[in-house]
GUTORLO-166873 format. One record per residue (C-alpha): x, y, z. Coordinates in steps of 0.05 Angstrom, whole numbers, padded with zeros to 5 digits, always signed. Layout:
BEGIN
XYZ
...
***
This chain:
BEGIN
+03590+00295-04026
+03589+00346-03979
+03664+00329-03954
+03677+00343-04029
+03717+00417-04047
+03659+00463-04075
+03696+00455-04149
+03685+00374-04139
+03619+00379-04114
+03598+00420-04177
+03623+00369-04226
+03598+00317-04184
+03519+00347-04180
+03530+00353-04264
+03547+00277-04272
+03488+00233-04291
+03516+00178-04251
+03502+00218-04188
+03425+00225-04201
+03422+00148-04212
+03466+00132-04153
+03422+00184-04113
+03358+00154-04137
+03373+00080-04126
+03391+00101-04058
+03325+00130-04041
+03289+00072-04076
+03333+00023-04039
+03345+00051-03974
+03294+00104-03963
+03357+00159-03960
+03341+00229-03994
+03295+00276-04008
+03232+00251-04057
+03233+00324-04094
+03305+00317-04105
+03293+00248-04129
+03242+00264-04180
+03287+00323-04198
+03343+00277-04212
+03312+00230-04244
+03279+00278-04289
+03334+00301-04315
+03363+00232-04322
+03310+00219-04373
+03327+00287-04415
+03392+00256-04414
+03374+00198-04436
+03337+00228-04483
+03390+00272-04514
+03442+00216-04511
+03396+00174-04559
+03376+00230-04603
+03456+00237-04618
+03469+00169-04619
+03413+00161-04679
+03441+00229-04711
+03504+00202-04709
+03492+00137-04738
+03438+00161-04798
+03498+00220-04826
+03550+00175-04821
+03596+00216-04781
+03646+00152-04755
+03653+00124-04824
***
């Protein structure tokens, strides 16, 4: 990521995708940082988290009918 433009490396730090990639590296491979790790995969989970609380909002009002 760090040959990324700054812009690019913003967007990249703010997709999900990039803490699971990050943490199935270190998990995998032993690369990163275990801080940065648990960081990551914290905020995976409020993700997570979030994602299901709309996804059961969404379905109980009805808003896709």
């Amino acid at each position: 990521m760090e040959a990324l433009p700054r812009g690019l490396q913003i967007v990249a730090w703010l997709n999900p995708l990039t803490w699971h990639t990050d943490a199935l590296r270190y998990f995998t491979i032993g690369v990163g940082s275990p801080e940065i790790v648990l960081l990551e995969a914290a905020a995976f989970g409020v993700f997570l988290l979030a994602s299901l609380a709309l996804a059961v909002w969404t379905f109980t009002k009805g808003v896709l009918a």
